[in-house]
N, C-alpha and C positions, 0 to 999 in steps of 0.2 A: 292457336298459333299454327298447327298445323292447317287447319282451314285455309289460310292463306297462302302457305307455302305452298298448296296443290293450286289455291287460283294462279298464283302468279307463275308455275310452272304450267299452268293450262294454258294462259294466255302467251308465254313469252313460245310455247309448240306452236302454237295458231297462227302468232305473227309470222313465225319463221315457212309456216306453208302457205306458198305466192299462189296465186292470189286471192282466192277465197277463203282460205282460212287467217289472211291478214284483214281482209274488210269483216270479216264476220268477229276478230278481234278485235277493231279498234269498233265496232258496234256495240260491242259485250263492255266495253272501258269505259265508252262514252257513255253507256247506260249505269254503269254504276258508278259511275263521279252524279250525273245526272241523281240518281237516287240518295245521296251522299247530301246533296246539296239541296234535297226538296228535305230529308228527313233534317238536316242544319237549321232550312228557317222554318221548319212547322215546331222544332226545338225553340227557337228564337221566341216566335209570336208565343210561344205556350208560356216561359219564361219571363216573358215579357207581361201579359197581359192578365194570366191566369189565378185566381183564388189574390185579388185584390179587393181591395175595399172598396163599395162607390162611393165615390162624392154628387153634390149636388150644386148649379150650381147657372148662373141666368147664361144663355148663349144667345146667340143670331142667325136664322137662317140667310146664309150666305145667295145659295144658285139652289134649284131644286131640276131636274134630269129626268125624263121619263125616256125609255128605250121599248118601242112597240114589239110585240111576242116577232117572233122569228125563226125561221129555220137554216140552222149553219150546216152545209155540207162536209161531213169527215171521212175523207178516201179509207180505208179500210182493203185491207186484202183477206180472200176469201181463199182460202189455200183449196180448198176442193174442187174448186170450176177454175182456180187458177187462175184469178183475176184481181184487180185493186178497182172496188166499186165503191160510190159515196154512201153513205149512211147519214141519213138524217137527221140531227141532234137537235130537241126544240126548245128553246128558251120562251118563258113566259113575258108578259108585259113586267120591265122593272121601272118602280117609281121610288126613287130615291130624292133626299135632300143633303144638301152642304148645311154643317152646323159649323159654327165659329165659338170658343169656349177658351178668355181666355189668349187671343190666340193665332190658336191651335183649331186646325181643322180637323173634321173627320166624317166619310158619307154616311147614311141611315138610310136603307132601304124600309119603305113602309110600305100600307096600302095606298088604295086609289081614295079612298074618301079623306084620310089626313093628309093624302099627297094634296089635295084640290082645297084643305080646310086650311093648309099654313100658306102665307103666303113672305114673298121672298124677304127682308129686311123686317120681321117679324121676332118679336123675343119669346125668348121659348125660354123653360125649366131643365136643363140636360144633366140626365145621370151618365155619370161617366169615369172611366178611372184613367189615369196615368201611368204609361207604361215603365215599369221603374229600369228596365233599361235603356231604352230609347228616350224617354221621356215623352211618349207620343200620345197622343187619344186617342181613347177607342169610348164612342159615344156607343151606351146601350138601350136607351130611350130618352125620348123626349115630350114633354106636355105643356098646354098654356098656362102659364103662372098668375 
């Protein structure tokens, strides 16, 4: 309890000194609602989706998506030279499919050889469970039956 009574008297000094110590407050709020709200739904899907049972059970591949490797530029600041430069972040080839169970969608990222062996309106065998609070799918493999 004290913990927070020093934040919230940290941040209500911060706001009150204009103007850099008001943007460097409402940075520091934003970033902990921000945190607040990624630790809520990584709570959620854990809740949601974790230490279920699978079932088993015929689906349809719906669409199947491949996305070529690529490099995403991330600005980054570099406090020492004193500048905001890109960094390079490289994503691999993704080959994912839409399965339908049910349904209920949900994507499966696989390889290239099952990405190229299913093809689109194809019945597949999907293990998969039911999210018991959403009631969503979350497809964890799938095979020809």
């Amino acid at each position: 309890m004290i913990l927070i009574a020093d934040f919230t008297a940290m941040i209500s000094q911060m706001l009150g000194d204009w103007p850099l110590g008001t943007f460097i407050g409402v940075l520091l709020l934003f970033a902990v609602l921000l945190l607040a709200v990624l630790i809520a739904w990584g709570g959620f899907i854990a809740m949601d989706s974790w230490l279920l049972p699978r079932n088993r059970d015929i689906g349809k591949i719906v669409s199947k998506a491949f996305i070529p490797a690529h490099v995403q530029p991330i600005l980054t600041y570099n406090a020492a030279i004193n500048l905001t430069l890109p960094y390079p972040v490289y994503h691999s080839d993704d080959w994912s499919l839409c399965v339908e169970v049910d349904g209920r969608r949900d994507s499966l990222s696989v390889g290239e050889k099952d990405f190229n062996d299913f093809r689109e309106g194809d019945n597949v065998i999907a293990e998969y469970v039911r999210g018991r609070l959403s009631g969503g799918l979350y497809i964890k493999s799938i095979s020809y039956g």
